[in-house]
C-alpha positions in Angstrom: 64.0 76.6 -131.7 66.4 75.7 -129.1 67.4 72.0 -128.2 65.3 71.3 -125.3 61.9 72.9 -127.2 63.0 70.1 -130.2 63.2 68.0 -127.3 60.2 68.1 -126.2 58.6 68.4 -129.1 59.9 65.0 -130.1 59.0 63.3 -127.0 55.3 64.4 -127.5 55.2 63.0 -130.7 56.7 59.6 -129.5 54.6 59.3 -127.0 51.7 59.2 -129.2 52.8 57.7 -132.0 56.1 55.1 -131.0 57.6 54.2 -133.9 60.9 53.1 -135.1 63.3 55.9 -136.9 63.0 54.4 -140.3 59.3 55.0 -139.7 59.9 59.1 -139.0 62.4 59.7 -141.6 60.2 61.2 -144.0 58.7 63.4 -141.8 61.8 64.8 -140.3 63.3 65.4 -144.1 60.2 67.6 -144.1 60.0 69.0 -140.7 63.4 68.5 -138.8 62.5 71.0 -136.5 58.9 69.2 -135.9 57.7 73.2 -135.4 55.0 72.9 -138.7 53.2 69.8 -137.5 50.1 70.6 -136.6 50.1 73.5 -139.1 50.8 70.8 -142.3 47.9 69.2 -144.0 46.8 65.8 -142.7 46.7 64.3 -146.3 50.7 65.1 -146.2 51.0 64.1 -143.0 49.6 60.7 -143.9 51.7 60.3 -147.0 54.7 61.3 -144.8 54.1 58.8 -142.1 52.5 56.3 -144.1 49.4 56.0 -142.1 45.6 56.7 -142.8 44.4 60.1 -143.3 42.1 59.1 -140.1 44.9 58.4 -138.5 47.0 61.3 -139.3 44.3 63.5 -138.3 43.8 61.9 -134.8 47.9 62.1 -134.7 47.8 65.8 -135.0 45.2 66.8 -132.9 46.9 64.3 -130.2 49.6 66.1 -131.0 48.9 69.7 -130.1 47.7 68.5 -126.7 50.7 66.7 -126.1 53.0 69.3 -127.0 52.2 71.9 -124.0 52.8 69.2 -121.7 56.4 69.3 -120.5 57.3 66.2 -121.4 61.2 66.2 -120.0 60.1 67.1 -116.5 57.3 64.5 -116.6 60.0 61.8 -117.3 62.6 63.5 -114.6 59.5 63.4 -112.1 59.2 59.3 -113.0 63.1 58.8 -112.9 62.9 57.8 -116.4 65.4 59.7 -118.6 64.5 59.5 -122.2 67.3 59.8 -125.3 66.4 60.9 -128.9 68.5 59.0 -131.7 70.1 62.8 -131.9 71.4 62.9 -128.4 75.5 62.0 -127.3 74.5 59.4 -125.0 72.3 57.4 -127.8 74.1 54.3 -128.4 75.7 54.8 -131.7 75.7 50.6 -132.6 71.7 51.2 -132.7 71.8 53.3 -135.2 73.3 50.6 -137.3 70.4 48.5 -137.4 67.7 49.3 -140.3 64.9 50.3 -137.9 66.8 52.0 -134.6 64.5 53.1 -131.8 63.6 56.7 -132.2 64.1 57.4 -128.8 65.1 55.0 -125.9 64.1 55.1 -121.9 66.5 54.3 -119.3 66.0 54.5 -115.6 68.9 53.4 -113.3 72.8 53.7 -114.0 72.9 55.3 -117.2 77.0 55.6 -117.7 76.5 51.6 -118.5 75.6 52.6 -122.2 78.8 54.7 -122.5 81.2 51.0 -122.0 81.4 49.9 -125.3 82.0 46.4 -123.7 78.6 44.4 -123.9 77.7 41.0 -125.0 74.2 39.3 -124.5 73.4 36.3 -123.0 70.0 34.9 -123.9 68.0 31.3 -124.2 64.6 29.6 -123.4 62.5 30.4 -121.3 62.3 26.9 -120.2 66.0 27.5 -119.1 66.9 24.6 -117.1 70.0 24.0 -114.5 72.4 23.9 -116.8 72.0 26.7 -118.3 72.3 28.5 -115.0 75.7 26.2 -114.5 76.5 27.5 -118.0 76.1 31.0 -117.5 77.9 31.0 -114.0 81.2 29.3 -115.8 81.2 31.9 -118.7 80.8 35.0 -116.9 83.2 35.9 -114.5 85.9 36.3 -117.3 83.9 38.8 -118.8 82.9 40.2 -115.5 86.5 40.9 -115.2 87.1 42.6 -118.2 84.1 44.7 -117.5 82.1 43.4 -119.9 78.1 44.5 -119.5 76.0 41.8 -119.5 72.7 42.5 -121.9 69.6 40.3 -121.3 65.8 40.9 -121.9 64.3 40.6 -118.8 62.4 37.2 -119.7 61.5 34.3 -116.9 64.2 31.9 -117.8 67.9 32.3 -119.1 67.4 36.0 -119.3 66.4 36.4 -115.8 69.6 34.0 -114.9 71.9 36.2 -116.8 71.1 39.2 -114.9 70.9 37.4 -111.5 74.5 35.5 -111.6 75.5 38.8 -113.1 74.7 40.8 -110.3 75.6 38.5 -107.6 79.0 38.0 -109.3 79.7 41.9 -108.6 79.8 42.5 -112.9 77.4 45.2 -114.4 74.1 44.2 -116.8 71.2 45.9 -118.6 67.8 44.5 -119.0 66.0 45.4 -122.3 62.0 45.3 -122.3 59.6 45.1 -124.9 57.3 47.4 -122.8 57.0 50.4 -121.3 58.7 51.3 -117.6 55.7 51.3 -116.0 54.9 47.8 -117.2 57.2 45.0 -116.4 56.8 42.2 -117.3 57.1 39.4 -116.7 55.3 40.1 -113.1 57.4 38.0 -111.1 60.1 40.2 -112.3 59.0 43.6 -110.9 61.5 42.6 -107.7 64.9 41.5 -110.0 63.7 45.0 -112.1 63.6 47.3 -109.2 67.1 45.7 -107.6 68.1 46.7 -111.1 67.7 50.7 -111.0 69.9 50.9 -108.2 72.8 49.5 -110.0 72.2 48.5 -113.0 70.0 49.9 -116.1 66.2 49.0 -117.5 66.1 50.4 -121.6 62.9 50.6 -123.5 62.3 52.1 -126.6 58.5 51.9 -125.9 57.2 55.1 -123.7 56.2 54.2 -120.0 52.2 53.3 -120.5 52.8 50.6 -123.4 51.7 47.3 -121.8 53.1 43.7 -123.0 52.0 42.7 -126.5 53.1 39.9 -128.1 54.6 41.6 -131.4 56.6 44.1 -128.9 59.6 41.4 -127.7 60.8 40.6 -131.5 61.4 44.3 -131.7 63.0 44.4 -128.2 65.6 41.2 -129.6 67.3 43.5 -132.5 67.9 46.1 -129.3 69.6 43.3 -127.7 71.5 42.5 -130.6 72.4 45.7 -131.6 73.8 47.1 -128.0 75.8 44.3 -128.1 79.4 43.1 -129.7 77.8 39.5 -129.6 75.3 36.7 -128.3 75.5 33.9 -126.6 72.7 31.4 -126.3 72.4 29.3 -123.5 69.2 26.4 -124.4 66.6 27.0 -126.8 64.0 25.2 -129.2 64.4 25.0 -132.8 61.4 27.5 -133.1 62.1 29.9 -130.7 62.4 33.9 -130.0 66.4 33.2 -129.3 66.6 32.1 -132.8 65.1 35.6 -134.1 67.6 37.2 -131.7 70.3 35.6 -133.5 68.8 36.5 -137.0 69.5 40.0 -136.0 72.7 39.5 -134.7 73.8 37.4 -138.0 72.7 40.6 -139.8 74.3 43.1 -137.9 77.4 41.4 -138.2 77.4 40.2 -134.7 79.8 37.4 -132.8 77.5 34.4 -132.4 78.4 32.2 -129.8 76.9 28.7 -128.4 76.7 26.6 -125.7 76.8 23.0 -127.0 74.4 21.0 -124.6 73.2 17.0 -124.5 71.8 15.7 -128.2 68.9 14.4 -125.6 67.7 17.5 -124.9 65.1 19.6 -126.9 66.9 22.6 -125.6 69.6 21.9 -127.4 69.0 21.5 -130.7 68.7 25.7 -131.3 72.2 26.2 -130.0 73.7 23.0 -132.2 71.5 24.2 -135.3 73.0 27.7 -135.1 76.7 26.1 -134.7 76.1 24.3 -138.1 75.6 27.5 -139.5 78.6 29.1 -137.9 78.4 30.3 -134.4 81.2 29.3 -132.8 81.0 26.7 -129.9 82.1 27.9 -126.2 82.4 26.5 -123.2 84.5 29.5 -121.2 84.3 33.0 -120.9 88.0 33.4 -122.1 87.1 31.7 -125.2 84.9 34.5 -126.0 87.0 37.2 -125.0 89.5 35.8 -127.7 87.2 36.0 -130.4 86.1 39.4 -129.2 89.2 41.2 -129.2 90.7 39.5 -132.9 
């Protein structure tokens, strides 16, 4: 079987069944190839993927349509180019985390995942002024140094970092927690297709998932994980930052703060997570100091 047959065969399989790697393991110790799935037994296939023999049955018939269609051309045809875990251009730091993303989608400029320069700036969703103010002091140093700004595409201090990024000349991916052909929020389908020219959209969900709520804490340990650190702008003490965060501090990850006003609500995630050791910054050089010890 030849690369682009594996390929393909792969793709047909995520596309029906998206799961992490950690999920597919089994089934590729048995199968690397993927050429005896739909010949295997659904009761293997089900202890293999740890899923229902219901399921694994639907799975495999899914499957054997899916697999004549040619998946790679589909993608080309969408401007969507998709990346197995296997391929040169998959970034390597994903594979670090416990659960990588079996394959990735990108659309746009895809050379941005080859700088290994990227640091995330995220926050609430409530951002207010000063996190914009924040965000437009820190990041022309690391503009400079070519950084890659990494955001998630959220209304709020996502959707700041990838603006100021832009219009400060520097370079920034969005991360989504659904597929390409849903973006979401809505009011962020303009700021996502000013992104393809120039910069990159990456999803590990294929293009038809629409938003669900339990897809955007698995889109935070991509964020995490393309990244050599965080920076949070404003948040809650309760809010999907903090999880963000969780995954850096488990990955090993820089974790940096913006300290803000002790009369602010926004405030109190950033100042909780500096009592637990992210370090405090007000500058971008700050960061790049700790970056490069």
């Amino acid at each position: 079987m030849n690369n682009d047959q594996f390929t393909n065969r792969f793709l047909a399989l995520h596309y029906i069944f998206p799961v992490p790697l950690n999920k597919l393991f089994p089934l590729l110790e048995y199968d690397p190839e993927l050429s005896k799935l739909e010949k295997i037994s659904p009761q293997l296939l089900s202890k293999l993927c740890k899923i229902t023999l219901e399921r694994a049955i639907k799975l495999q018939k899914m499957f054997q349509e899916f697999v004549e269609t040619p998946m790679i051309q589909m993608y080309e045809k969408q401007s969507i180019t998709p990346i197995l875990f296997s391929d040169p251009n998959y970034p390597k730091s994903l594979l670090n985390l416990y659960d990588p993303p079996a394959a990735i989608y990108v659309k746009g400029k895809i050379e941005l995942l080859s700088n290994p320069k990227k640091i995330a700036i995220i926050g609430s969703r409530e951002a207010t002024d000063y996190s914009a103010e924040s965000i437009k002091t820190i990041l022309p140093p690391l503009i400079n140094e070519e950084y890659v700004i990494v955001s998630g595409l959220a209304k709020g201090a996502d959707t700041l970092a990838h603006e100021i990024t832009m219009n400060l000349g520097g370079k920034t991916i969005a991360v989504l927690g659904t597929g390409l052909f849903h973006v979401y929020p809505k009011q962020n389908i303009k700021l996502a297709n000013e992104m393809v020219k120039n910069q990159l959209l990456l999803t590990e969900y294929p293009p038809y998932i629409t938003p669900q709520k339990w897809n955007f804490p698995m889109r935070n340990r991509i964020i995490s994980g393309l990244s050599k650190g965080v920076v949070i702008t404003e948040a809650t003490k309760k809010s999907g930052t903090v999880s963000t965060m969780e995954h850096a501090l488990e990955n090993g990850k820089e974790i940096f703060a913006i300290p803000g006003s002790i009369h602010s609500p926004l405030s109190v995630g950033p100042h909780m997570l500096i009592l637990e050791g992210a370090k405090p910054v007000w500058d971008g050089h700050q960061i790049l100091e700790e970056l490069i010890k």
